[in-house]
C-alpha positions, 0 to 999 in steps of 0.5 A: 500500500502506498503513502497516498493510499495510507493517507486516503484511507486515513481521510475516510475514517476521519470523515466517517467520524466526523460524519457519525458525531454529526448525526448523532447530534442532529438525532439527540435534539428530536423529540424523545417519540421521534427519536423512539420511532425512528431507531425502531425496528418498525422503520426498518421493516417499512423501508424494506417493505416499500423497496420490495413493493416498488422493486427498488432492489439495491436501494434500501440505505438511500431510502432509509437515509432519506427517511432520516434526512426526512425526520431530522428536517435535512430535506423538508417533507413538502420536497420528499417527491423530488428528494426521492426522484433524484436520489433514488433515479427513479420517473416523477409518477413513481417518485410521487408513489413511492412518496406517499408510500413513505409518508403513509407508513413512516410519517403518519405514526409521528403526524404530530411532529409534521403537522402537515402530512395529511395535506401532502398526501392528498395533494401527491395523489395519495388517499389516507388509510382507513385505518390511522397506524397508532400514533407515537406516544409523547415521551419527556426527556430525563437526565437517565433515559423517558418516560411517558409524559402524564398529565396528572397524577392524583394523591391516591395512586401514590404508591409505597416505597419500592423495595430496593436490592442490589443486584448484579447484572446477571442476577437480574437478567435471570430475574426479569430478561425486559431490564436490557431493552430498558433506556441507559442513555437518550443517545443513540447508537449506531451498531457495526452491520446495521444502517439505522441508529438504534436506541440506547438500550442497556442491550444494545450498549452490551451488544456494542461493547462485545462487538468492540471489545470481544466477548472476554472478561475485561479489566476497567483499563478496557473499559475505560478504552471503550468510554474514552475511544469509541464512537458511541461513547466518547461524545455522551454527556457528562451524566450519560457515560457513568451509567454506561460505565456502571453497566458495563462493570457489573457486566464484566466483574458481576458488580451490584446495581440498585434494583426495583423489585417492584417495578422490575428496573434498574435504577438509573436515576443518581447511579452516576454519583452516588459517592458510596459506588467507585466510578470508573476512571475518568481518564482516557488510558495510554494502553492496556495489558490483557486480561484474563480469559473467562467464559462467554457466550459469543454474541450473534448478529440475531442478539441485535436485531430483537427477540429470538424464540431460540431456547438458551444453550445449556451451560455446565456447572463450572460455567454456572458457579462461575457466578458471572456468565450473561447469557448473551441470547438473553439480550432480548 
């Protein structure tokens, strides 16, 4: 390989990056619904369905790359006909199809967030649904994930104090599989293989460490590497990349988190500076020594994508008493 290779593929990493940072930006100022909507497998699904339906083969990242642009007012809706008859070369009857296709399945679930949707439709030539697909539910942002917004909330159903353990990551995993898909950070990820972003579930942050870092036992050095290195982790906000540092350590060395045996939760909230919990550190490692083996289960592509039906394997004892095995087909 020459130098003026070396130098172009340096350039095209630099750029890949800075292009990631970029979105990730664009995504963390939509609202919390929108962002759900948009990292959900749902959109995926439509994208695939409307280039299977307009035998568009080959063109599945233009278009979900359009959905995006779409949703984060890159390109303005009122233009989505021209936007997609010019990128995806296709004739101005078919790029008008194809728009309303998109608005119908994609727009319509967030009709809120573009006010004029239903008018656009009619105006393409499009007719609405006789059913109305169910509309995103408003979400409020915290500090530690959503929560639905609710309008009131009434002295009589103030509930009792929540009985509190601590628990290890694995040890709740067993208890209650639901805890991964639950929100670590409003960020969203952007996973290796997969086009869309994808929310920033506890799940989802596992399946991205393991992806990068191997499925070994790892030392906090790694860990910090990870924090400080990766594309996902090192632009979170200051009260975002403790909680991930929380997760991945109980993680890796089966340390204790606050559980709600109630609610069947993690709590997130104060997780991040709760004095009586050693954080990670908070400075980016020079290097690392490797850590020792331990066993894991290999993650698979399917582990990222949503449920498997698929019974886990069956672990022998030794693997069992180890007191830290995760058993990656459980990231459902």
């Amino acid at each position: 390989m020459t130098n003026q290779d070396t130098n172009q593929n340096t350039n095209q990493e630099v750029q890949e990056v800075q292009e990631l940072d970029e979105l990730q930006k664009k995504l963390s100022l939509l609202p919390v619904y929108v962002l759900d909507w948009l990292c959900s497998p749902e959109v995926t699904n439509n994208n695939a369905a409307i280039i299977e339906k307009f035998n568009l083969s080959g063109k599945n990242s233009l278009l979900a790359k359009l959905t995006r642009e779409m949703v984060t007012k890159e390109i303005l809706v009122e233009r989505l006909p021209e936007a997609i008859q010019q990128r995806l070369t296709v004739d101005n009857n078919l790029a008008k199809n194809i728009a309303i296709e998109v608005a119908v399945k994609q727009l319509l679930p967030i009709r809120d967030y573009f006010a004029n949707i239903e008018k656009l439709i009619i105006q393409w030539g499009g007719a609405m649904p006789s059913t109305f697909p169910p509309q995103m539910k408003t979400e409020i942002k915290t500090p530690t994930g959503t929560r639905p917004a609710t309008s009131s909330v009434s002295s009589s159903s103030i509930q009792p104090s929540p009985r509190i353990t601590q628990k290890s990551l694995r040890q709740i995993v067993q208890d209650n599989k639901e805890a991964l898909n639950q929100g670590l950070t409003v960020s969203p990820l952007k996973i290796a293989d997969f086009e869309q972003p994808v929310r920033g579930t506890i799940k989802n942050w596992l399946s991205d460490y393991v992806k990068q870092k191997g499925a070994e036992k790892h030392d906090q050095m790694i860990r910090s590497d990870y924090l400080f290195k990766n594309d996902n982790a090192k632009n979170l906000p200051p009260q975002e990349k403790p909680l991930v540092a929380e997760i991945l350590k109980s993680y890796d060395e089966n340390s204790t988190l606050p559980y709600n045996e109630e609610e069947k939760r993690i709590i997130l909230e104060g997780l991040e500076k709760n004095p009586s919990r050693p954080q990670e550190s908070s400075t980016a490692p020079a290097s690392f020594a490797n850590s020792s083996q331990a066993y894991r289960e290999p993650i698979e592509e399917k582990d990222l994508s949503g449920p498997t039906e698929l019974p886990p394997p069956p672990r022998s004892d030794a693997q069992i008493n180890a007191g830290r095995v995760i058993n990656l087909k459980d990231l459902q």
